[in-house]
C-alpha positions in Angstrom: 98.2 134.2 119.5 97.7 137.2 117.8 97.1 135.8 114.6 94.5 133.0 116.2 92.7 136.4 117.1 92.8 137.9 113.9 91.3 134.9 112.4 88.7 134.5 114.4 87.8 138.4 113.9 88.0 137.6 110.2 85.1 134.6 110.4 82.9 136.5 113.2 83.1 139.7 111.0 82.4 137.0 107.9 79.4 134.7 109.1 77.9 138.0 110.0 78.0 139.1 106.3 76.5 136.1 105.6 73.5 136.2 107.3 72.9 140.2 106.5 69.7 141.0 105.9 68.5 143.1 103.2 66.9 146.5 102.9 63.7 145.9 100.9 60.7 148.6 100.5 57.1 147.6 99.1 55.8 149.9 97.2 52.2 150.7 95.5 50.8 148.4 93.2 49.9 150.3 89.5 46.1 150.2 88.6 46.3 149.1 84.8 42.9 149.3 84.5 42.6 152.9 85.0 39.0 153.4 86.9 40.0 155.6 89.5 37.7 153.7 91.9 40.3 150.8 92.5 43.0 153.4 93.3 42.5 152.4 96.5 43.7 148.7 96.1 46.9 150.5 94.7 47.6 151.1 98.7 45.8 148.0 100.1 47.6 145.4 98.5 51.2 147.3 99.5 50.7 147.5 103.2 48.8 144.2 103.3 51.6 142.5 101.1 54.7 144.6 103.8 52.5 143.4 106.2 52.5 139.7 105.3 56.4 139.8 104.6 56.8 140.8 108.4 54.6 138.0 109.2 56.7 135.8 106.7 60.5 136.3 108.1 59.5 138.0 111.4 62.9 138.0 113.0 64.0 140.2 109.8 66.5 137.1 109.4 66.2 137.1 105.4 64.4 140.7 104.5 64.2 144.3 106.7 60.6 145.8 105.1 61.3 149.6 104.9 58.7 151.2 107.4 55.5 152.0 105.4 55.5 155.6 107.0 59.2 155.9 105.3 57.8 155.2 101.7 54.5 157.2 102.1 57.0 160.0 103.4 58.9 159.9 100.3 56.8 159.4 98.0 54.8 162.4 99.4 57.7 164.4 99.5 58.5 164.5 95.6 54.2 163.7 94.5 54.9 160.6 93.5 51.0 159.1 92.6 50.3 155.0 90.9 47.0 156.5 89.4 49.8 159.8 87.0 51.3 158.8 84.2 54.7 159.8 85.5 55.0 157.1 88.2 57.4 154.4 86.5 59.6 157.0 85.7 59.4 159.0 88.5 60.0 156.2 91.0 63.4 155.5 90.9 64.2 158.7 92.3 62.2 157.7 95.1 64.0 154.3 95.9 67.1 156.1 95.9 66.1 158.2 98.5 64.9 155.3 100.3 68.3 153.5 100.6 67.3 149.9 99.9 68.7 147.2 97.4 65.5 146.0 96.3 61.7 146.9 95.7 58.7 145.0 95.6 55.7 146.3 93.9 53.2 145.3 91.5 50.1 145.7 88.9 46.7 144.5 88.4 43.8 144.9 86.2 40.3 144.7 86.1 39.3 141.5 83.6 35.7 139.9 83.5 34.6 141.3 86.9 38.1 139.8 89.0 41.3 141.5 89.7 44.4 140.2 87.7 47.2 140.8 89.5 51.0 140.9 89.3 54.0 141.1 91.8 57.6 141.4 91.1 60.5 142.0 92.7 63.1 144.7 91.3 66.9 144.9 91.8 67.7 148.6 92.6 71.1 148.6 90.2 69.4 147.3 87.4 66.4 148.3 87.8 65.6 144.9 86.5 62.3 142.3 87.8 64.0 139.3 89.4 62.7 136.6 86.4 63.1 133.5 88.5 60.9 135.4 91.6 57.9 137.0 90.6 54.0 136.9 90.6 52.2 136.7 87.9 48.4 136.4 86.9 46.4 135.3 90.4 42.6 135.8 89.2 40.5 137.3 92.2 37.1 138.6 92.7 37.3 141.5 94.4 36.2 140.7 97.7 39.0 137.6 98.2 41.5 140.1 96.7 43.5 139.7 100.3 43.9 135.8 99.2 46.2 136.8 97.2 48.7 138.3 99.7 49.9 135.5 101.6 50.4 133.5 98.1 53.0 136.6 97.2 54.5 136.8 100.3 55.4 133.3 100.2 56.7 133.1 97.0 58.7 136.4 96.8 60.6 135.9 99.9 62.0 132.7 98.5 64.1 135.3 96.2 65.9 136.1 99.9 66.5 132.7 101.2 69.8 131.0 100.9 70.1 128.2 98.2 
């Protein structure tokens, strides 16, 4: 009996690892083009895309979206800014302070009058962009720039689901 119980501890204790969620945080895009005046889309396409992830997996089943208060708190907290220079480097320091296992963020560019932008996925450890799970060149004028979220959302969080 006792090792019946033991067993069945073992695959409770095991199909719950299996279904763990991750920690993930969204962080702000990068303004490549570097006119100040689309700083603000830096911070509108983060909390729209960790707003659309929530909408995506909304049980938290595949991803847990660090709370956006959380991020602006640390990034705050050590003056951590898309628009300086510094940022890329500067960042990690951040997401370790953050306690998650991977980061979401992305770039875009002003080209012929439409936003160009870019979303990856980055594994903490490595510090690496997940190749197979990324983003890359969606050509919007700037008023459909919010198209563009549920397109990212959708393909990002199949870097989460189960093969």
């Amino acid at each position: 009996m006792k090792h019946f119980l033991s067993i069945m501890l073992l695959a409770i204790l095991f199909s719950g690892s299996l279904n763990a969620q991750v920690r993930v945080a969204v962080l702000p895009f990068t303004n490549m083009h570097g006119d100040a005046k689309f700083n603000i889309w830096c911070y509108n396409l983060q909390d729209s895309l960790a707003q659309e992830l929530q909408v995506v997996d909304p049980e938290e089943k595949l991803i847990q979206i660090v709370p956006m208060d959380s991020v602006e708190s640390v990034l705050a907290e050590m003056n951590l800014d898309p628009a300086n220079p510094q940022y890329a480097s500067d960042l990690w320091l951040a997401v370790e302070k953050l306690n998650v296992e991977y980061v979401i963020t992305g770039n875009f560019k002003v080209q012929a009058k439409r936003f160009l932008i870019n979303a990856y996925i980055y594994d903490v450890v490595t510090k690496l962009p997940n190749v197979d799970h990324q983003v890359r060149d969606i050509f919007k004028k700037e008023t459909c720039i919010y198209e563009s979220v549920p397109i990212i959302a959708n393909t990002l969080i199949k870097a989460f689901k189960p093969e």
